[in-house]
N, C-alpha and C positions, 0 to 999 in steps of 0.2 A: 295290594302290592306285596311281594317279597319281602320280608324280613330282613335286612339288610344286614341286623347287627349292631347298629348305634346305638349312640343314648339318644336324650331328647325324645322317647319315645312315651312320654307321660300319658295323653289318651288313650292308648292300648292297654299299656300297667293298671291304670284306672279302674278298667272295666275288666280284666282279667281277674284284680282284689278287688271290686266291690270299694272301690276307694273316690268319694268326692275328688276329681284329676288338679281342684283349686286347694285342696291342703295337702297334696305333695309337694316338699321342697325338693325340689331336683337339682341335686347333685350328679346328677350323668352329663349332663351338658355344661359345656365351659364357654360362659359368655359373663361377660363383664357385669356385674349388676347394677351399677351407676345406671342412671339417666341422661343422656343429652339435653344441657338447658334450655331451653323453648322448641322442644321437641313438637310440640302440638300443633305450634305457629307453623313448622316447617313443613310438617303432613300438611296441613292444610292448605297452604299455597302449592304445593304437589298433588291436590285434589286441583286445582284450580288448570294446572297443566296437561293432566287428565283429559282435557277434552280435545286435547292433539296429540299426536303422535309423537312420539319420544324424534330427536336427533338423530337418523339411521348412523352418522359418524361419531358420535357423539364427543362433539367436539368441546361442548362445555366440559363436561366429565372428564375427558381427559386433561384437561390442561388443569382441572379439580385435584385430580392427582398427583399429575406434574409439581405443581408447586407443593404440596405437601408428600413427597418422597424426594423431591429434587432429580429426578429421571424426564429427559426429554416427552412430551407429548408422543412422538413418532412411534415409542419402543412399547407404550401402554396398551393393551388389550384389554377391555373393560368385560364384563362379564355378571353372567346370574348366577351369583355369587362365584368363589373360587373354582366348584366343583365344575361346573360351564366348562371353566378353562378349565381343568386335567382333561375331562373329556374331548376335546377338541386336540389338545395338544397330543394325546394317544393316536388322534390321526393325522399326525403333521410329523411324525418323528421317524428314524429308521427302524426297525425292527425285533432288534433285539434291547431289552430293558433290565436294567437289574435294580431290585429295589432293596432297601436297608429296610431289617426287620428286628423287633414288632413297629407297624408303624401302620398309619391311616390304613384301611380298606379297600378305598375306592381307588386307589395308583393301581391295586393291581387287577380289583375289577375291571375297570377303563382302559388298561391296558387287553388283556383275555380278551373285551369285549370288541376291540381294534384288529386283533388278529397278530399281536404281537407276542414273541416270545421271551416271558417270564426269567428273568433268576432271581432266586430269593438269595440275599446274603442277610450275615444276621451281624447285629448289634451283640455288645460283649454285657448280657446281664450281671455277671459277678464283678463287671468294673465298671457299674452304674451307662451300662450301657453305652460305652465308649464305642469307636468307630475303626474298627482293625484295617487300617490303611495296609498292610502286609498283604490280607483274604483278599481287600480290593485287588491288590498289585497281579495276584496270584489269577485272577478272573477278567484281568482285560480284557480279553480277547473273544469271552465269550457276552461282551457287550455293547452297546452304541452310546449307550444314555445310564444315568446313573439317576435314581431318584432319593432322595435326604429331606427327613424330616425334620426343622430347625429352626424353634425347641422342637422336640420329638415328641408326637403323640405315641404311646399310652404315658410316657414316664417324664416328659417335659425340661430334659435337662438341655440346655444350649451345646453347644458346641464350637468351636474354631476349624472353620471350614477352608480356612488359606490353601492349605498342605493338599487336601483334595481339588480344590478347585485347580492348584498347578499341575496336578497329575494328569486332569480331563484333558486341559488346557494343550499339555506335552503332548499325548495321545490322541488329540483331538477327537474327544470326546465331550458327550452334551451331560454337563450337570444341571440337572431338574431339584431347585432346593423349595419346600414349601416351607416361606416366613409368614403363614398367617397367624402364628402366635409371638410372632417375634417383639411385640410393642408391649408387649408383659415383662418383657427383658428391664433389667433395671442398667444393665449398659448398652442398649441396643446398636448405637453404632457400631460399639465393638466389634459382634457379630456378625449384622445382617452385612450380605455380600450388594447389597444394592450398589454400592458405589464402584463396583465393577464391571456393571451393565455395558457402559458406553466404549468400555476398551477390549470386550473379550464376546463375541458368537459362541463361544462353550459355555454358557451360562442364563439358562430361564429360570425366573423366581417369580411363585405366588402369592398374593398378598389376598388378604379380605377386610371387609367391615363389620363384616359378622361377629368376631367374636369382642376384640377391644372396644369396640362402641358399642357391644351392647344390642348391635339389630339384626339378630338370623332371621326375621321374617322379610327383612329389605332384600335380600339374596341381591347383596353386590361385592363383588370381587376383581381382581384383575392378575393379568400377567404381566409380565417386564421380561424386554429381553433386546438386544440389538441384533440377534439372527435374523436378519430379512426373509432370508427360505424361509423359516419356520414362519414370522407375522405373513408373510403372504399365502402358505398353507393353512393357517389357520381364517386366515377371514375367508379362503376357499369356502370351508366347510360352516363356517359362522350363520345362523342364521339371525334376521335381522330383525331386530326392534325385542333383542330377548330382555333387555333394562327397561324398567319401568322409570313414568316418570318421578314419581318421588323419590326413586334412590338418586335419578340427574338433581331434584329438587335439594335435596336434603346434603349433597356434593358441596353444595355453596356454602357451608355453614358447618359442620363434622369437622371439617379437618382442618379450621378455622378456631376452633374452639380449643384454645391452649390451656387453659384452668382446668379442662376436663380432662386433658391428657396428662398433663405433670398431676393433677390430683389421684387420676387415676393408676399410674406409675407408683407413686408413692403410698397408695393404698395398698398393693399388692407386694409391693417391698417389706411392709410391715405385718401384712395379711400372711404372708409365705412362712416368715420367721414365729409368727404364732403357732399356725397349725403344725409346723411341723415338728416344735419346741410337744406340744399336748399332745401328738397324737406318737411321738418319740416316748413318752409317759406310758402306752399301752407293751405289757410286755410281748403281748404273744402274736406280734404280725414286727415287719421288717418295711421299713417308710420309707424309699428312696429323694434323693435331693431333687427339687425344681427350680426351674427359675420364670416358670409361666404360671397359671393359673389353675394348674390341675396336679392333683397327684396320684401315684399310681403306689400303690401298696402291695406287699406280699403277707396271706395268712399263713403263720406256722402253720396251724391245725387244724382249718376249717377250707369249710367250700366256698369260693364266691357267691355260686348261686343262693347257696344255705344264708351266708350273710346277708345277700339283697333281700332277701325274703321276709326276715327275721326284721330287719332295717324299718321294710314296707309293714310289715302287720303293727310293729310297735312302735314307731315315729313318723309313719308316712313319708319317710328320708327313701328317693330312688337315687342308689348307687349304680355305678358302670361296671358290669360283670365281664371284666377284659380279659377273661378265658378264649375268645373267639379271635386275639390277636394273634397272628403267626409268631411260634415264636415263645407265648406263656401257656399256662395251663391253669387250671380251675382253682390256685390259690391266688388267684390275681384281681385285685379292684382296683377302680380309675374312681377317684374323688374329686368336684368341682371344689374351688375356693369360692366362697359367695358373699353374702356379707358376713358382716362379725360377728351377730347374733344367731344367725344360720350355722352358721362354723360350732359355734358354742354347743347350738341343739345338735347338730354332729354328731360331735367328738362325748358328750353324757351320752349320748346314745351307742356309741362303741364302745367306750367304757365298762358298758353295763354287759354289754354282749359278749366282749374279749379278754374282759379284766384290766385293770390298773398295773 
């Protein structure tokens, strides 16, 4: 397959360095490192469902959902993982798209690959990549759909999306916000626009379980949205029984599990202010703010690739070489936050390489 450019890609790193793929810490990928409690019970009664076919509706799963985002059943699009739904949504939307940059990959792949046409607008890097509502104002006309990343992949910082979403709104136009890192937020209501869903058709947002809980191999995701065109174009193109049963199995019990989500919230509350209090300590790179699970770094004086490399021979640490984000250039890395002790082996390990 194609090189796509992510992280997560630890088997191939492996075997490129001659590296055991079990003593890389991977820091390229941002997923929770907690554990779901009685995770094993849950797989295994999901082996047990295995032997039928999943809900073509899936009507458990959604109402799974329903109650833990508080968004009607109707408006849910369940999905393998998030990614399912952009792809889908790229063929359900008008044609012209504009996406805020540096941000996820795949909005614009999925988009090209629909036969839709692109504009890239960019995010303001010297002011922690804020969102130039003005550039937006300036480019209406040449859009349908707006896509927003929120926190923002490479640099994670949140945003207050009110002021945009009344512009879509005025314009009647469709804001595409992806919150699959939004439950890292330590004020999450604040931000996420879910509570919008049920009164505005200019508004689809994607969610995952991928990353907050911890399971990118469950690939389950979903969308939200009360635009009926769009849920009826997209189950169009849907094809059926893409959820397995243990992501319906393990629905019952995830998002049900509140010690895991306020332990988890407050982990990364305390996790964030760490790293970035240590890695603030390194003179010669520039650390932008987060408020999700990831950070994204600038080297004064070095290459990223040189870094990753340097990383992988002397710590078996794989960093995100976010040179290939529209938008940055090769002094640019994406750090996972992971546990505490991994953080530690981190940060002595750039230290050593960038100086104190």
């Amino acid at each position: 397959m194609k090189d796509l450019g992510h992280g997560a890609n630890v088997s191939q790193i492996a075997q490129m360095y001659n590296i055991d793929s079990k003593e890389i810490i991977d820091f390229s990928s941002n997923i929770n490192p907690k554990v779901v409690s009685g995770l094993e019970k849950y797989i295994l009664e999901g082996l047990e469902e295995c032997k039928s076919y999943p809900d073509i509706n899936y009507t458990n799963l959604k109402n799974n959902i329903s109650n833990y985002i508080g968004v009607n059943s109707e408006f849910i699009i369940p999905g393998n993982g998030a990614t399912e739904i952009i792809y889908l949504l790229m063929k359900s939307i008008n044609k012209r798209l504009a996406i805020l940059n540096p941000t996820f990959s795949e909005y614009g792949r999925s988009a090209t690959l629909s036969g839709l046409n692109v504009v890239n607008l960019n995010l303001n890097s010297e002011q922690q990549f804020d969102i130039d509502i003005e550039e937006i104002k300036n480019n209406l006309d040449k859009f349908d759909s707006l896509f927003v990343c929120n926190p923002n992949n490479p640099n994670g910082k949140v945003k207050d999306l009110n002021e945009l979403l009344n512009l879509m709104k005025q314009n009647n136009k469709l804001l595409i916000v992806d919150e699959t890192f939004m439950e890292f937020v330590g004020e999450e209501e604040k931000y996420s626009l879910v509570k919008h869903i049920k009164t505005t058709e200019n508004l689809f947002i994607l969610k995952a379980v991928t990353k907050f809980f911890g399971l990118p191999g469950l690939r389950l995701g979903y969308g939200l949205t009360s635009n009926k065109g769009i849920i009826e174009k997209i189950y169009k193109y849907k094809e059926p029984w893409t959820i397995n049963s243990f992501a319906d199995t393990l629905s019952n019990y995830i998002f049900e599990d509140k010690d895991y989500i306020s332990e988890s919230k407050l982990f990364y509350i305390n996790e964030r202010k760490f790293m970035l209090q240590e890695l603030r300590n390194i003179k010669n790179i520039q650390v932008y703010d987060t408020d999700t699970n990831f950070i994204l770094i600038k080297l004064n004086d070095r290459r990223s690739n040189e870094i990753k490399v340097e990383l992988l021979n002397k710590g078996k640490i794989l960093v995100r070489d976010a040179s290939n984000f529209i938008g940055l250039d090769e002094s640019y890395i994406r750090v996972a936050i992971k546990s505490h002790e991994e953080n530690k082996i981190l940060i002595k390990h750039m230290k050593k390489l960038l100086g104190d």
